[in-house]
C-alpha positions in Angstrom: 0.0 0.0 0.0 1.6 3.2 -0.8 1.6 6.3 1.6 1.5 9.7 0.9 1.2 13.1 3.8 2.3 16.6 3.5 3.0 19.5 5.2 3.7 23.2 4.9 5.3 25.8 7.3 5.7 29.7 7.0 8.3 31.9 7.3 9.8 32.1 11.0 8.7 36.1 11.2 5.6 37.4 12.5 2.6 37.7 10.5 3.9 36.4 7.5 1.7 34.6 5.1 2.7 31.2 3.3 2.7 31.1 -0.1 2.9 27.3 -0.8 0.8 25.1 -1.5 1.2 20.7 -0.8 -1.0 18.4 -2.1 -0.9 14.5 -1.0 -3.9 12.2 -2.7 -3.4 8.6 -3.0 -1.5 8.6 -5.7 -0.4 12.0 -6.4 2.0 14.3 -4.2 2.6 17.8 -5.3 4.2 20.9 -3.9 3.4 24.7 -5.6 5.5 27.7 -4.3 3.6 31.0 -4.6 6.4 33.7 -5.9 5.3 37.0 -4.2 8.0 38.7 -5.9 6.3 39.6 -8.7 2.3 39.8 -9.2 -0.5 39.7 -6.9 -1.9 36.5 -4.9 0.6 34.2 -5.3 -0.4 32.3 -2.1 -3.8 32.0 -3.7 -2.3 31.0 -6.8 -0.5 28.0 -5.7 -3.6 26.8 -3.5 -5.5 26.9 -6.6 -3.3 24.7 -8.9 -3.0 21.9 -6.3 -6.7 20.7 -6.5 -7.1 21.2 -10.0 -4.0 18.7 -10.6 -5.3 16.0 -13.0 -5.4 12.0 -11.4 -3.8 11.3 -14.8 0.0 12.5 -15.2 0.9 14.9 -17.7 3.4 14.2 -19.5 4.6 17.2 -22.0 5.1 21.3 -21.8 2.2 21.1 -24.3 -0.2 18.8 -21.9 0.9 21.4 -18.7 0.5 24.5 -21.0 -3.3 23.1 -22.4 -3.9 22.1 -19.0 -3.4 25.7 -17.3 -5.5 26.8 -20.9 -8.5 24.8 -19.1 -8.0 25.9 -15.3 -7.1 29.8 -15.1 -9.8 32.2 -16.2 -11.8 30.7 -13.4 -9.0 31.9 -11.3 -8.4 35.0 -13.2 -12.1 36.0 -12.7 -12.5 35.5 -8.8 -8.9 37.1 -8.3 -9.7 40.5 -10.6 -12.3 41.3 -8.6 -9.9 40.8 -5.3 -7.8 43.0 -7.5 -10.3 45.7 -8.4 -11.4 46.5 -4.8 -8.0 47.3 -4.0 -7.5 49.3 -7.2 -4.9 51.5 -8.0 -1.3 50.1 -8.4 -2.3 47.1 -7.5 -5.1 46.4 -10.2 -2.2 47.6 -13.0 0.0 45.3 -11.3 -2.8 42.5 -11.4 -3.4 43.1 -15.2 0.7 43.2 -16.3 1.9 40.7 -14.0 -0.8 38.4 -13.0 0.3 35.4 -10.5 3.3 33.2 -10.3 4.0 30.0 -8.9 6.0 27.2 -9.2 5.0 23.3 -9.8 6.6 19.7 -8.7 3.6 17.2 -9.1 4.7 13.0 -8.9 2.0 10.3 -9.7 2.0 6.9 -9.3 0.6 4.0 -11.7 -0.8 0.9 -10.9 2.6 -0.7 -12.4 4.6 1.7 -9.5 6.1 3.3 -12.1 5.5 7.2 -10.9 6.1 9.7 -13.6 6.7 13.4 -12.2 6.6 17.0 -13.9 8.3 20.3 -12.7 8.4 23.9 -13.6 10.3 26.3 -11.0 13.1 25.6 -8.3 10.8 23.3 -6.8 12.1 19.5 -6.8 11.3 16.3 -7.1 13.4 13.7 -5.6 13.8 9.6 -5.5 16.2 8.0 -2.4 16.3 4.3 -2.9 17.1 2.5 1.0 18.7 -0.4 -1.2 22.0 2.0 -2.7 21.5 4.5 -0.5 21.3 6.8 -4.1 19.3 10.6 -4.1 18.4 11.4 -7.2 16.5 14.7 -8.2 14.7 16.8 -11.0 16.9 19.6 -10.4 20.3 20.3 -11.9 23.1 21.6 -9.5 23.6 24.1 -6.7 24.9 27.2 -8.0 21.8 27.0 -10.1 19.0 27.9 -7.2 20.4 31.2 -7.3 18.8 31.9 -10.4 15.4 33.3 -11.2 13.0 30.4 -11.3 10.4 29.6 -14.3 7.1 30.2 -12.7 3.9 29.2 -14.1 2.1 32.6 -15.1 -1.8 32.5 -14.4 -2.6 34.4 -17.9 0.5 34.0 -20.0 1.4 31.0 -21.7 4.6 28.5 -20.6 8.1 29.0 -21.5 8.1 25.6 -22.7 12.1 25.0 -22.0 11.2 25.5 -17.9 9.5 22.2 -18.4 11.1 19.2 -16.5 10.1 15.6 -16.9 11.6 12.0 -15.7 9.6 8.7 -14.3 11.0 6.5 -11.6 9.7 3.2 -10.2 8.4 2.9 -6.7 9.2 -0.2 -4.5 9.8 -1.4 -0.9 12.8 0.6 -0.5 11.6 4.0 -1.5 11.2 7.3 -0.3 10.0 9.9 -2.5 9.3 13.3 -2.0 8.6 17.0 -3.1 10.2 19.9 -1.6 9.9 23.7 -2.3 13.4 25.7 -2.7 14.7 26.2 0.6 14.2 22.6 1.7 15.5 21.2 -1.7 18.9 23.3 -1.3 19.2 21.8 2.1 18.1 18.4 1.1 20.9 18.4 -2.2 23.9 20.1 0.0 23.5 17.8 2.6 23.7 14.5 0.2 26.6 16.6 -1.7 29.1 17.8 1.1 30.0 14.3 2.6 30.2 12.9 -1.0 32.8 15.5 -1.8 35.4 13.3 -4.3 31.9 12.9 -6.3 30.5 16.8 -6.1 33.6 18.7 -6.1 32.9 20.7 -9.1 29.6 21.4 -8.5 30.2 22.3 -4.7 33.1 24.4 -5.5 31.1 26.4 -8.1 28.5 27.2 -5.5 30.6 28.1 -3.4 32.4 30.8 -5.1 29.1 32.1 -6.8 29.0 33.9 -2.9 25.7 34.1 -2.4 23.5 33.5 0.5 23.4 29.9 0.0 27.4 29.5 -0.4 27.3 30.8 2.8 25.1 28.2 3.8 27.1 25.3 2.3 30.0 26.8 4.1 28.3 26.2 6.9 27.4 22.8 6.0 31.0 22.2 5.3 32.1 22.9 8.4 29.9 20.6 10.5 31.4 17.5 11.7 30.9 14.1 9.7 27.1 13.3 9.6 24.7 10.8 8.2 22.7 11.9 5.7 20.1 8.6 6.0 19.5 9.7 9.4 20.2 13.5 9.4 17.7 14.3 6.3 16.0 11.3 5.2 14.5 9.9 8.6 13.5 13.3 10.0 12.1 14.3 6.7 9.7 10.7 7.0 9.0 12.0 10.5 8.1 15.4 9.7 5.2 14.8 8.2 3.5 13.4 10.6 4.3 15.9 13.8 4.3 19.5 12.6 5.7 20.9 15.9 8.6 18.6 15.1 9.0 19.7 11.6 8.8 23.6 13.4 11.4 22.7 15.6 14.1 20.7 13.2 13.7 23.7 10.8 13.9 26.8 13.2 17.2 24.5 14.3 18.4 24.5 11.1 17.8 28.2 10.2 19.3 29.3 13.6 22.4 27.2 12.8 22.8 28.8 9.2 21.9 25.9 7.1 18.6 26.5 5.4 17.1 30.0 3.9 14.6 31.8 5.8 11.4 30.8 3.1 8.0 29.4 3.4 8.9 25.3 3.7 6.6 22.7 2.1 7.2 18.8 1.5 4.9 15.9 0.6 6.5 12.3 0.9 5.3 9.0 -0.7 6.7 5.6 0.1 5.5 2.2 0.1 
């Protein structure tokens, strides 16, 4: 039988709204993280997406473009109005930039072969028990520095943010979805002990200096760890106790290894 949960937590500073979105069905996990940098109601816009998910995975930029077609002038409509009672600024602001969001969606088949989809920084990952192997939808470090591809609610894809793969789900799985700041912990943490392997990529980030090199020099400096049980073990019990999941990330943002951002995960394992 497979399991699926998720959870969600906002920013550690007061009054601060969460703009993710996690989604866990029973076949179907999917994080969105609402971009409040640009546009209006991102937080709105990510909680919207979730639901509308298809059972059925998509499988193309085309299928994820059509399918957005079908889904946002329902959206658009409700929002405009939130946007014309504030008027002003923010109604021009509304109308040229709309809302943004990013999207990590996996399903799983009756075969337990699970296909999964992103657009954005957020990330999809598979850790097999067995090897003791992460792999990921992302591509390296240094690259979460960059501005992500967000999906627009009323412009159409940049087709080339589109990310696809398809792993197979067995007894000695764990697969996730994490928004930014949790996958950039999640990737340094399997990186820095497996240094001879990641040198490249960990050097590169490093000297981008940004605020996450400083937090994989921070990460490089902490004494030799266990990633299985450091990340991968709490991660499983996260889920489930969300004053845990508060505690092991405040910890972690006190100690300077994860950015201060809205932190969202859904897990599914058999």
């Amino acid at each position: 039988m497979t399991k699926t949960r998720c959870i969600t937590l906002g920013k550690f500073e007061k009054n601060a709204i969460n703009e993710d979105a996690v989604i866990a069905r029973k076949n179907m996990i999917a994080v969105s993280d609402g971009a409040g940098g640009g546009g209006l109601f991102a937080d709105r816009w990510s909680k919207y997406l979730l639901p509308n998910l298809p059972d059925r995975p998509i499988t193309s930029a085309e299928q994820l473009d059509e399918w957005i077609g079908i889904i946002w002038e329902a959206y658009y409509n409700k929002t405009e109005e939130s946007a014309k009672r504030l008027g002003g600024m923010a109604l021009d602001k509304f109308y040229d930039e709309g809302s943004f969001a990013t999207l990590a969606t996996i399903w799983k088949l009756p075969d337990n072969s699970c296909p999964w989809i992103t657009y954005g920084d957020s990330v999809v990952f598979h850790y097999d028990y067995a090897t003791k192997v992460l792999t990921h939808s992302f591509s390296s470090l240094v690259d979460f520095n960059n501005p992500p591809y967000l999906v627009n609610c009323k412009d159409e894809l940049i087709l080339s943010g589109f990310r696809s793969g398809e792993f197979r789900l067995t007894k000695d799985s764990f697969a996730f979805v994490a928004s930014d700041a949790l996958a950039h912990y999640v990737m340094m943490m399997y990186e820095v002990p497996r240094q001879n392997e990641y040198d490249t990529e960990l050097d590169i980030a490093i000297s981008a200096n940004t605020k996450n090199s400083n937090l994989l020099r921070k990460c490089l400096e902490l004494p030799t760890f266990r990633f299985e049980k450091e990340v991968i073990d709490k991660l499983r019990k996260a889920v489930y106790d969300k004053s845990y999941y508060k505690k092991w990330l405040n910890n972690l943002y006190h100690k300077g290894l994860i950015a201060l951002d809205d932190y969202s995960l859904a897990v599914m394992y058999k």
